[in-house]
N, C-alpha and C positions, 0 to 999 in steps of 0.2 A: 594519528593523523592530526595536522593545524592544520588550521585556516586561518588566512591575511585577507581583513579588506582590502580590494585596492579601487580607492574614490574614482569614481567617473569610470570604470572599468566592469567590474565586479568583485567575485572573491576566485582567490588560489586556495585551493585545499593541496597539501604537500602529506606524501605518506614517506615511506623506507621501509620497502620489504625484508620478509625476513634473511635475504638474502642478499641484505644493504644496498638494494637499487634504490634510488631515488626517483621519486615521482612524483608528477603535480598536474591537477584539473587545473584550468583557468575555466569559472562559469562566470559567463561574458551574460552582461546586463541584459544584451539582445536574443538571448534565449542557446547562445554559439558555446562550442566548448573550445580550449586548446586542451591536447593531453602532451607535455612533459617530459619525456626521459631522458637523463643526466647518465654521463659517463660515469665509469665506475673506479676509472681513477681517479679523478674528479667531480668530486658530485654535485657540485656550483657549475660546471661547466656542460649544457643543453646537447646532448648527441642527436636527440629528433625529437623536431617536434608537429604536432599534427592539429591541423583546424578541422573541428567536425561542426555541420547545420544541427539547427534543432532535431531532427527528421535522423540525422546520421546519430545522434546522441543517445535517439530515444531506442535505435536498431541496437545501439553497441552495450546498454544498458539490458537488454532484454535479453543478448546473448550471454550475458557476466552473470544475469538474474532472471533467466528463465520464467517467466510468468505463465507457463504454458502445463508446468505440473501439477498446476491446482488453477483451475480458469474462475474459482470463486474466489479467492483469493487477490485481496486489493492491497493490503499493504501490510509490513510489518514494521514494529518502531524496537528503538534501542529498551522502550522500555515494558518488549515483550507482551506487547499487545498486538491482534491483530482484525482487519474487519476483512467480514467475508460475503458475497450474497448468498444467501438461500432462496429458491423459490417454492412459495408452497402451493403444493399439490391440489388438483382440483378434489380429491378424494381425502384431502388431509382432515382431522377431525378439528381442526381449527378454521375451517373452509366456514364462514358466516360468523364464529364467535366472534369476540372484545379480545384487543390485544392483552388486557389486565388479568384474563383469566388463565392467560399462559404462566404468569407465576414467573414470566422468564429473570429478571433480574435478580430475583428474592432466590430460587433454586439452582441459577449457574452462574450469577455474578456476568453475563455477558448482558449487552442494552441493544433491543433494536432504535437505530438512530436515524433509520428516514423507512420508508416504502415507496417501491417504485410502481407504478398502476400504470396500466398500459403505457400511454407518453404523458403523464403525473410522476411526479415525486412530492411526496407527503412527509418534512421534516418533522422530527420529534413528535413520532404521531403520540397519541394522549392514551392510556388504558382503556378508556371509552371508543377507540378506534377499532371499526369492524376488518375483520380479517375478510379475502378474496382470497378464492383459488387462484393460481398465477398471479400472486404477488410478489415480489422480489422483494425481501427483506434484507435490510443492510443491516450487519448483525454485527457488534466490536465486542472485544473480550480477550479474555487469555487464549490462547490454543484451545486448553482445556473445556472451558466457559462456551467457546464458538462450538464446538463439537456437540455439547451436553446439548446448545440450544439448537444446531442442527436434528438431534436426536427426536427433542420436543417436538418439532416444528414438522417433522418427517411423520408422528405419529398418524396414523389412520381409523 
């Protein structure tokens, strides 16, 4: 895949399937997409192309990338990290301790990096921060790391 600024516009991202189609996002400044697709005689030359709303981007995005097979799941990056929420259980044995006593970065390399409390979110809470049952913890890490500290956090 490239990507072109284009000034006063936004950027094209242009791929080539592995079946030599050519394709191009335009994400438009105002939140708009165009999607691209060139002939295949011609690959400089546009056979359709299509304007979607913010709202039509975010539908066609969700269908390409399902967000619905794992609903904790928030994002994944190129460099194999991911954050996920956990909530902890009102039974969990972390229900009243220090987040410090979870051992969580030191034992799975993954970081809780905010907590959500009822309509609160609490950024980069401090090891000194008491845990609540029904806390939504926003947890980043490897796959691996997210798991381990879902594991922890599950205990009872």
């Amino acid at each position: 895949m490239s990507t072109t600024p284009l000034p006063g516009i936004g950027v094209q991202y242009d791929l080539t399937t592995r079946e030599q189609r050519h394709l191009s996002v335009i994400a438009h400044r105002d939140g708009a997409r165009t999607v691209n697709v060139y002939r295949t005689d011609d690959p400089d030359a546009c056979a359709q192309s299509l304007r979607l709303t913010e709202p039509e981007t975010a539908s066609l995005i969700d269908a390409l990338a399902p967000s619905h097979h794992s609903p904790n799941l928030l994002s994944t990056t190129d460099l194999s990290l991911v954050a996920e929420r956990i909530e902890l259980s009102s039974v969990s044995y972390w229900n009243g301790r220090v987040l410090g006593d979870t051992r969580m970065r030191t034992d799975t390399g993954a970081s809780i990096v905010a907590v959500l409390r009822r309509a609160q979110a609490i950024p980069s809470p401090a090891p000194d921060f008491r845990l609540a049952g029904g806390d939504i913890l926003i947890v980043i890490g490897t796959r691996e790391g997210v798991e381990a500290a879902a594991a922890i956090l599950g205990r009872e």
